[in-house]
C-alpha positions as CSV (number, residue, x, y, z in Angstrom):
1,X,18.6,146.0,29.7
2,X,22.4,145.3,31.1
3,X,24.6,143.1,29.0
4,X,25.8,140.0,30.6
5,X,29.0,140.5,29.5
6,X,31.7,137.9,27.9
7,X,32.8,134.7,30.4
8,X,36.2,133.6,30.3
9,X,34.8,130.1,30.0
10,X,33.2,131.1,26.6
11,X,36.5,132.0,25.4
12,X,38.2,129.1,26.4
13,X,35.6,126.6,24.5
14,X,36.3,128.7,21.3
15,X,39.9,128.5,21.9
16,X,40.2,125.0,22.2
17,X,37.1,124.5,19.2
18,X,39.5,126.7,17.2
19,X,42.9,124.7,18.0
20,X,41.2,121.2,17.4
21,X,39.9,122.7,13.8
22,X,44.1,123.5,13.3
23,X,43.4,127.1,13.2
24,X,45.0,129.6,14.9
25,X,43.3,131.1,18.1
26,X,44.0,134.7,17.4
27,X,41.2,137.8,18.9
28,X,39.7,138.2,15.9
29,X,39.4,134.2,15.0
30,X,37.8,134.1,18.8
31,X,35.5,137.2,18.4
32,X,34.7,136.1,15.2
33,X,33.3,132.4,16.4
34,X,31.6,133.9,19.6
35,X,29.3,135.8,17.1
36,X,31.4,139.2,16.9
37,X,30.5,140.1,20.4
38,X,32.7,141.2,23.4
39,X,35.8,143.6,22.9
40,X,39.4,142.6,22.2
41,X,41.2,143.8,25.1
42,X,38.5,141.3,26.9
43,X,39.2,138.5,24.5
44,X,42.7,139.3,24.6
45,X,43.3,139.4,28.7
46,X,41.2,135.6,29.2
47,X,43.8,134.3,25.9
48,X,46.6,135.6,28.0
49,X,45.5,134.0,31.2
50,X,44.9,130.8,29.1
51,X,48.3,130.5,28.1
52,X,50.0,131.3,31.4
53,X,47.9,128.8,33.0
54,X,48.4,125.9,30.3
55,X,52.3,127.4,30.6
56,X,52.1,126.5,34.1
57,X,50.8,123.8,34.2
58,X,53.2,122.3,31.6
59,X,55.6,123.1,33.8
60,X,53.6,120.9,36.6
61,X,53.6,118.2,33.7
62,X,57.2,118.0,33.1
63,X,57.3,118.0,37.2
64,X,55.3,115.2,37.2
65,X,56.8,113.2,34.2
66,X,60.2,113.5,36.0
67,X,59.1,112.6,39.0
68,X,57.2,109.5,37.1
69,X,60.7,108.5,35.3
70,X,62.1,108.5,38.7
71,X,59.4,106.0,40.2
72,X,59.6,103.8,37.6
73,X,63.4,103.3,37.4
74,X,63.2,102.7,41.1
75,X,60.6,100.4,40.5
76,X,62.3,98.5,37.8
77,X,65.6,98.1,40.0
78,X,63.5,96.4,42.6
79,X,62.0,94.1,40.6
80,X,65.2,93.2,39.3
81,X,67.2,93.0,42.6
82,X,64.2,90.7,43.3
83,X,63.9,88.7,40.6
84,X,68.1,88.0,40.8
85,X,67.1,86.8,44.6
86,X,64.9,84.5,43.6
87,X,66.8,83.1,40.8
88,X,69.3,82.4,43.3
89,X,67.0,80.8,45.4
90,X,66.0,78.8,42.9
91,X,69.0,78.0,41.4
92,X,70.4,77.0,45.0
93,X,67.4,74.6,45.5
94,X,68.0,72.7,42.1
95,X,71.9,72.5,42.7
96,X,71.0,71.0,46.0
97,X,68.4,68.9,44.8
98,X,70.5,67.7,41.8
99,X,73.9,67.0,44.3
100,X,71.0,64.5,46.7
101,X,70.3,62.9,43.3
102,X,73.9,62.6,42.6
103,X,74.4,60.9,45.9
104,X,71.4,58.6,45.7
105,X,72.9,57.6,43.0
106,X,76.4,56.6,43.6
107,X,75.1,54.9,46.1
108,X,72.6,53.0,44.5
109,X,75.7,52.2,42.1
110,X,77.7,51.0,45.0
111,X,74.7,49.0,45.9
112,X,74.6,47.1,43.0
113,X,78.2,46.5,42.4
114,X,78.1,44.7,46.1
115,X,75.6,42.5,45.1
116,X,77.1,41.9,41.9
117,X,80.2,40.6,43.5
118,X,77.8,38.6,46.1
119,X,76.2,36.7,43.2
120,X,79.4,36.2,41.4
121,X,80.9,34.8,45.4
122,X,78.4,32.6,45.3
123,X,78.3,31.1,42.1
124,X,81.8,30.3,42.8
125,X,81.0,28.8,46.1
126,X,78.2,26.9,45.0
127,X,80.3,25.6,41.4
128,X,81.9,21.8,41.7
129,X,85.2,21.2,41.9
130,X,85.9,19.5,38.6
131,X,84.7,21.3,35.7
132,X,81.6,19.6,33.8
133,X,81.0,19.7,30.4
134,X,78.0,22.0,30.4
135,X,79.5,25.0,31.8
136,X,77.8,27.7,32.5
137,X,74.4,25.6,32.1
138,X,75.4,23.6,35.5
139,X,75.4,27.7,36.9
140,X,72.4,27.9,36.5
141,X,71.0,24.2,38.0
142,X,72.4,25.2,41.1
143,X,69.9,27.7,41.4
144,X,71.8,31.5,40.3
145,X,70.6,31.4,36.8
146,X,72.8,32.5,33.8
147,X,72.0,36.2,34.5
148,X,74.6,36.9,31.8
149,X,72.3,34.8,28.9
150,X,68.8,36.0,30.5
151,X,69.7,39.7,30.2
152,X,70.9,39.7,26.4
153,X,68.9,37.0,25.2
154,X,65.8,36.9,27.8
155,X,63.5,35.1,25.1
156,X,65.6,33.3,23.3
157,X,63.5,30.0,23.7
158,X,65.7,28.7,26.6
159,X,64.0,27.2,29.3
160,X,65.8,28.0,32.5
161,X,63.6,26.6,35.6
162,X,66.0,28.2,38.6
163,X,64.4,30.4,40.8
164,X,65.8,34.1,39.9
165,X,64.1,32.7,36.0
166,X,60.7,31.8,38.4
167,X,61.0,35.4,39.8
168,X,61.6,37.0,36.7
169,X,58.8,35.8,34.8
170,X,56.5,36.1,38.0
171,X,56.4,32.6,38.7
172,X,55.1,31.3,35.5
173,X,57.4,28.1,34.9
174,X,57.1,24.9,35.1
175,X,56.8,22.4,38.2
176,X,60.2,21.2,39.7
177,X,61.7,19.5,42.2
178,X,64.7,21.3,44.4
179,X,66.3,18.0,45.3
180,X,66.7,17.5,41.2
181,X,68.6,20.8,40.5
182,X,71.0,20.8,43.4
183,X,74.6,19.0,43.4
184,X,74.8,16.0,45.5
185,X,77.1,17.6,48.0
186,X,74.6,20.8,49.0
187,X,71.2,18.2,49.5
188,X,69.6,18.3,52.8
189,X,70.6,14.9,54.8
């Protein structure tokens, strides 16, 4: 009966079940796990041809981790030549965004200065020509309210029946006559 002979893929397994036990893979340590069987210039040539392949392809390996260093630092640059864009982008929008704010609001600003001075034009306009004793109270009869009291004392007890009071406490007051409140010199004839 013919031997079968020794395959290079039995020496390999015994190789590799010798290197993961931390031994060294010498001929003899092979020949000795494959059952003393098959001759050492056999066992010898298929542990060359291991190394020079797993030499090789170490050599592939370092290929291929360079070439994976390089992809990756490319990579990374794009993503941050990317990510700068878009932060300018963004940044851009919320500057703009923030000077439209800025400009609503000056003029909202200039808005309320205008009718400031409009109310304070017409409580001069609409104020008798000889001071009274009440003051600012008579102000507020002709209709303006004391904006000045209602904003730093709004419930301070006072009742104030002119019409910006009605409005600010959404018409809740009492009943009243318009002829009553007015100076004799501004009632309809």
């Amino acid at each position: 009966m013919a031997r079968s002979g020794l395959a290079r893929s039995q020496v390999k397994a015994c190789r590799d079940q010798l290197v993961a036990q931390g031994r060294y893979p010498s001929v003899d340590a092979v020949r000795q796990a494959l059952g003393n069987t098959g001759s050492k210039s056999t066992i010898h040539r298929f542990l060359k041809e291991l190394e020079h392949e797993e030499h090789d392809t170490g050599i592939r390996r370092e290929d291929t981790a360079r070439a994976l260093h390089t992809l990756v630092e490319q990579l990374a640059d794009r993503l941050h030549v990317d990510a700068g864009r878009r932060l300018a982008a963004v940044r851009d929008d919320y500057e703009s965004a923030l000077r439209a704010k800025d400009a609503e609001l000056a003029a909202l600003h200039a808005r309320v200065a205008r009718l400031a001075a409009r109310v304070e034009e017409l409580e001069r306009a609409a104020m008798p020509a000889t001071p009274t004793p009440g003051g600012r109270e008579d102000v507020a009869a002709l209709g303006f309210g004391a904006f000045g009291d209602l904003l730093a004392n709004p419930r301070g007890g006072r009742r104030d029946a002119s019409p910006f009071s009605i409005v600010l406490t959404s018409g809740r007051s009492e009943m009243f006559e318009i002829d009553k409140l007015l100076p004799e010199a501004l009632k309809l004839q």
